[in-house]
N, C-alpha and C positions, 0 to 999 in steps of 0.2 A: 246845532246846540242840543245838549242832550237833556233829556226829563230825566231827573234820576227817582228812584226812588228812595224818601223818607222816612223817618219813625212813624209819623204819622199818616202818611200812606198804608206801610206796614199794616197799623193796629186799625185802621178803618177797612181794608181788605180783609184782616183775620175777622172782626164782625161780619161780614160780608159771607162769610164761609160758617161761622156758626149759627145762622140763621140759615144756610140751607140745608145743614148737617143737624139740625134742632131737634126731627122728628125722626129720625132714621135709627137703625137700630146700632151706629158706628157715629152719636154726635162728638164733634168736640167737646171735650169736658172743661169746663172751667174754672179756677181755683176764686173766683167771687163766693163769699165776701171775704174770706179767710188769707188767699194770696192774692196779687195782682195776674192778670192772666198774660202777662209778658214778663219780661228780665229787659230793663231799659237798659244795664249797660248793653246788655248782648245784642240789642238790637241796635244801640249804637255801631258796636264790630260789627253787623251786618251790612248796615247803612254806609257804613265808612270803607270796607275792604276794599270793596272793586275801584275803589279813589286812589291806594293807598300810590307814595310816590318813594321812589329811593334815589335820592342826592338829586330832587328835583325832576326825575324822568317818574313818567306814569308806569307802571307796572302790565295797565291791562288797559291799552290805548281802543280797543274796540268795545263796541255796542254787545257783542255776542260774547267777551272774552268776560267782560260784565256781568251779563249774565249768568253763566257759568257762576262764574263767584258770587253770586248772590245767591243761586240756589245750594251750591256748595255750602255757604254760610249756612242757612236757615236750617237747613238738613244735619250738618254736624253742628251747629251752637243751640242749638236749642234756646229761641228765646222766647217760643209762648210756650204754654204751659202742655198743652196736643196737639195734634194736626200739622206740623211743622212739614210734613213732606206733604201734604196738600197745599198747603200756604207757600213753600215752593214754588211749587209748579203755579199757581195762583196768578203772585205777584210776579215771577219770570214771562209769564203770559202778558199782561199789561207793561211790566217794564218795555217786553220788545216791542210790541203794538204802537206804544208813544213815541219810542225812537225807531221807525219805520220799518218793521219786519212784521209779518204773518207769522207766528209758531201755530204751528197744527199739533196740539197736544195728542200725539198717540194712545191707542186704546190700553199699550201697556202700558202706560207712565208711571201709573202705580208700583209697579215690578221692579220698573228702573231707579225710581225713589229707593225704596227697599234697598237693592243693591248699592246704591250709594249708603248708606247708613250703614249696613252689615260689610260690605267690604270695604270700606273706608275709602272711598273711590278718589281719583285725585283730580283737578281740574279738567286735562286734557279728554277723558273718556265724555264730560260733561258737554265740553266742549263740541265734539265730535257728535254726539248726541242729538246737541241744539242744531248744529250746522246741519246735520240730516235733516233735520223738521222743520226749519225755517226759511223761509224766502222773502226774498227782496223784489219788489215791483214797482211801477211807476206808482201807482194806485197808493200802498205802504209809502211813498215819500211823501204824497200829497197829504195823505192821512199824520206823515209826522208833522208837516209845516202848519196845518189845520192844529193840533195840537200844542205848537210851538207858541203858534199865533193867541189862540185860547189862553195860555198860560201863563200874558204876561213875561213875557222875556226866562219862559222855563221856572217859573216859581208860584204857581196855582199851588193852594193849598189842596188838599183833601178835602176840608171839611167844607174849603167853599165849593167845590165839586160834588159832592154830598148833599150840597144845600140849590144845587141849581140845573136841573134838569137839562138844559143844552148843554153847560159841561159834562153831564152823568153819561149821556148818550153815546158822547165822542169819545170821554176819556175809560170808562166801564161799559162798553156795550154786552149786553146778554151773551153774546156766541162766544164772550171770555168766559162762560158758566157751562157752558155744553157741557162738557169733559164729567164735570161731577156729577150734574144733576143724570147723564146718563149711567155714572156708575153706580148712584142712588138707585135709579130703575133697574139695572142689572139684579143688582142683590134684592130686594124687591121681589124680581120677578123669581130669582133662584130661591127664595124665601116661600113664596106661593106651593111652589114647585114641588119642593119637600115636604110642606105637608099635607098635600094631597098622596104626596107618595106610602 
């Protein structure tokens, strides 16, 4: 059974990433008090694509083909207000995690965001992408069933996960943070760097 991810999922993720992009000299910016820092239909189209069905048959029958189109969406609909190819790559990280793969976010990811945005990349390159970076092990299926099991028959909310530290552990573990918090550090450090120079 698959976990999908939510609107709500979504926007408790995008908080998740503007608190650790807070104090960096690249935060998300956000349109409080003045706009909402999402577009609820868009993130409806987001939530909903990778479901979408024609004449009753699924379109995108796998977990990875899913993904893809979820980052796909995020990247070209823009539905918060910044950060969008971060919140990508983010919520594509957790989305696989629950339904039992490893993605190891590459150091480039950032590059590869980018590219999708400016070339208008189309699912399949996305796809190909994921499938290089992703692995399936006995270990990832226990972790989905652990997950499955946690959620209620696949329908944990966010915000009760949010609110309760043995879901927070299994379903947001830290090493889904690596990727930024060391790109944080990168710039950072290349930041020091130049002005000493």
């Amino acid at each position: 059974m698959e976990i999908p991810l939510t609107e709500d999922w979504l926007k408790e993720l995008y908080s998740v990433l503007i608190k650790i992009y807070k104090d960096t000299d690249d935060p998300i910016r956000t349109g409080f008090p003045i706009v909402s820092d999402f577009n609820e239909p868009m993130l409806n189209v987001c939530v909903n694509r990778p479901h979408t069905k024609v004449f009753g048959k699924v379109i995108y029958p796998h977990v990875l083909q899913r993904a893809s189109v979820n980052m796909h969406s995020i990247i070209n609909f823009h539905p918060f207000v910044d950060g969008n190819k971060r919140m990508a790559l983010l919520s594509t990280y957790y989305y696989l995690r629950w339904n039992g793969y490893t993605f190891t976010i590459p150091k480039d990811a950032d590059v590869f965001t980018i590219r999708i945005a400016k070339e208008r990349l189309e699912l399949n390159p996305i796809l190909s992408w994921l499938t290089k970076n992703t692995k399936r092990t006995v270990y990832n299926i226990l972790r989905n069933w652990e997950c499955q099991v946690l959620s209620d028959q696949g329908k944990v909310t966010a915000s009760k996960v949010f609110s309760d530290n043995t879901l927070l552990s299994v379903y947001l573990p830290k090493e889904g943070l690596k990727f930024f918090v060391s790109k944080i550090r990168d710039e950072q450090k290349k930041k020091s760097v130049s002005k000493t120079i």
